[in-house]
C-alpha positions in Angstrom: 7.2 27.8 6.8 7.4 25.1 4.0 9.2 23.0 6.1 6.8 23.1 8.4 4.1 22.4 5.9 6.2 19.2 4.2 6.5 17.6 7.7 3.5 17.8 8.7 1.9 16.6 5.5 4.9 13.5 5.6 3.3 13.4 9.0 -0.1 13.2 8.1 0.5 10.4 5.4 2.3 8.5 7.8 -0.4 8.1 10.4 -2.9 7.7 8.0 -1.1 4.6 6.4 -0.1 3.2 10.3 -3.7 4.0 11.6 -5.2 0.9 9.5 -2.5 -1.6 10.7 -4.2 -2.0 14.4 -7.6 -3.3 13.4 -6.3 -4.3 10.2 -8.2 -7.4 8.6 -5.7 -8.2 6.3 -7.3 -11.0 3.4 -4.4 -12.5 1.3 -4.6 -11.6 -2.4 -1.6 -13.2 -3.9 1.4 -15.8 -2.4 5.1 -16.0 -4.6 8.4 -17.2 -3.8 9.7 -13.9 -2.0 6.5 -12.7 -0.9 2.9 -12.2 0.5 0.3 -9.8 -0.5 -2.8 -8.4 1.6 -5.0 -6.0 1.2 -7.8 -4.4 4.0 -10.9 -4.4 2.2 -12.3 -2.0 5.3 -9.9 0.7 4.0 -11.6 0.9 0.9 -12.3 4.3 0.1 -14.2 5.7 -2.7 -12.7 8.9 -3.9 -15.1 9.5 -6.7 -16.9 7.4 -9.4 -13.8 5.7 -10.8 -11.0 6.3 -8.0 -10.5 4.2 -5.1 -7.9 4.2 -2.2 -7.0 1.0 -0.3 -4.3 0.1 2.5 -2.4 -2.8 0.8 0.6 -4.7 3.1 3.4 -7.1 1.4 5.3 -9.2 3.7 8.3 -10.2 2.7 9.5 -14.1 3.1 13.1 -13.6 3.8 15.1 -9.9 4.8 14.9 -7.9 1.5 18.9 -6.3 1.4 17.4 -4.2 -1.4 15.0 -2.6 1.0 17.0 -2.5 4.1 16.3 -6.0 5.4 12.7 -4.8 5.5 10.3 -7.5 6.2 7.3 -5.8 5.1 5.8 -2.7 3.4 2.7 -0.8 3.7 1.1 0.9 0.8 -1.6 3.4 0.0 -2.4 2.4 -3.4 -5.3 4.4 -5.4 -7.1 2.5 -8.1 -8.6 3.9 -11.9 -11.4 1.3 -12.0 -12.6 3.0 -15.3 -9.0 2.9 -17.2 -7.5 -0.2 -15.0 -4.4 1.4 -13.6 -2.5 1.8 -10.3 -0.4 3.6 -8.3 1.5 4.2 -5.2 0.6 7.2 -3.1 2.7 6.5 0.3 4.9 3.5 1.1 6.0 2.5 4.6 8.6 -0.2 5.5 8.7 -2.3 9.0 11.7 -4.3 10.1 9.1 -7.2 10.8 6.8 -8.8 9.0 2.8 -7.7 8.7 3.6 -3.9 9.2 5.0 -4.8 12.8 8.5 -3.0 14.6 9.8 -0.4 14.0 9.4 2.1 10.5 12.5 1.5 8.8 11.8 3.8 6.0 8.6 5.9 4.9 8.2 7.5 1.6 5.6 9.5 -0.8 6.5 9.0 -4.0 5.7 11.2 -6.9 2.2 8.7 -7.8 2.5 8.1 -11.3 -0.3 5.4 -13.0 0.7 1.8 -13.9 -1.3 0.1 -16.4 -2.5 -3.2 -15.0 -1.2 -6.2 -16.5 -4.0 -8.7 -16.9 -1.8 -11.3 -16.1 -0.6 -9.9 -12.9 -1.6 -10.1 -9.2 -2.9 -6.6 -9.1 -6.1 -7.5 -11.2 -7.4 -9.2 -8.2 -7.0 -6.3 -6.1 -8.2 -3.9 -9.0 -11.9 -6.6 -9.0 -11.9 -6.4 -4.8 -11.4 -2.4 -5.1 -13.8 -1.8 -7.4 -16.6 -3.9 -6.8 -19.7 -1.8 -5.5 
């Protein structure tokens, strides 16, 4: 029976992470020399007053061999607006780029917070997350 209960909830985490890429308007938050970054501002999800959840895609510019030439991942990502950190609650990698082909790889990490560097892309995403 636990079984049971761990697939379907890998199950369930999985669909809700493909589910956004259809209709998907992805809005470019940050370009570097490896990769793009989008998130889906209509995935924005407020959890309660300080939490947020948001579907968050990062193509990668060339085959990543660390990630099984991946050429993209999708992330649930919840944000603290209150204390500024991040993390990752599910992760799924495509073998093409914007969350397209086939899965090559899905995970749910244990989710544990990352302070936000100021300096860092993910303070643009924390200011669209959070506003209103």
């Amino acid at each position: 029976m636990p079984r049971i209960v761990t697939l379907v909830s890998i199950a369930t985490v999985i669909l809700l992470t493909i589910a956004p890429v259809a209709a998907a308007e992805w809005v470019k938050i940050y370009e570097d020399a490896g990769t793009v970054g989008y998130i889906d501002p209509s995935t924005i999800r407020k959890v309660d007053e300080t939490l947020r959840r948001v579907s968050e895609l990062l193509d990668f510019k060339k085959p990543d061999p660390q990630f099984k030439g991946e050429m993209s991942h999708l992330f649930l990502a919840e944000y603290d607006c209150k204390n500024k950190v991040v993390r990752i609650v599910s992760v799924t990698g495509y073998a093409e780029r914007m969350a397209k082909g086939r899965i090559t790889n899905s995970a749910t990490p244990k989710p544990a917070w990352t302070p936000i560097d100021p300096r860092s892309h993910h303070v643009k995403q924390l200011r669209m997350v959070c506003v209103g």
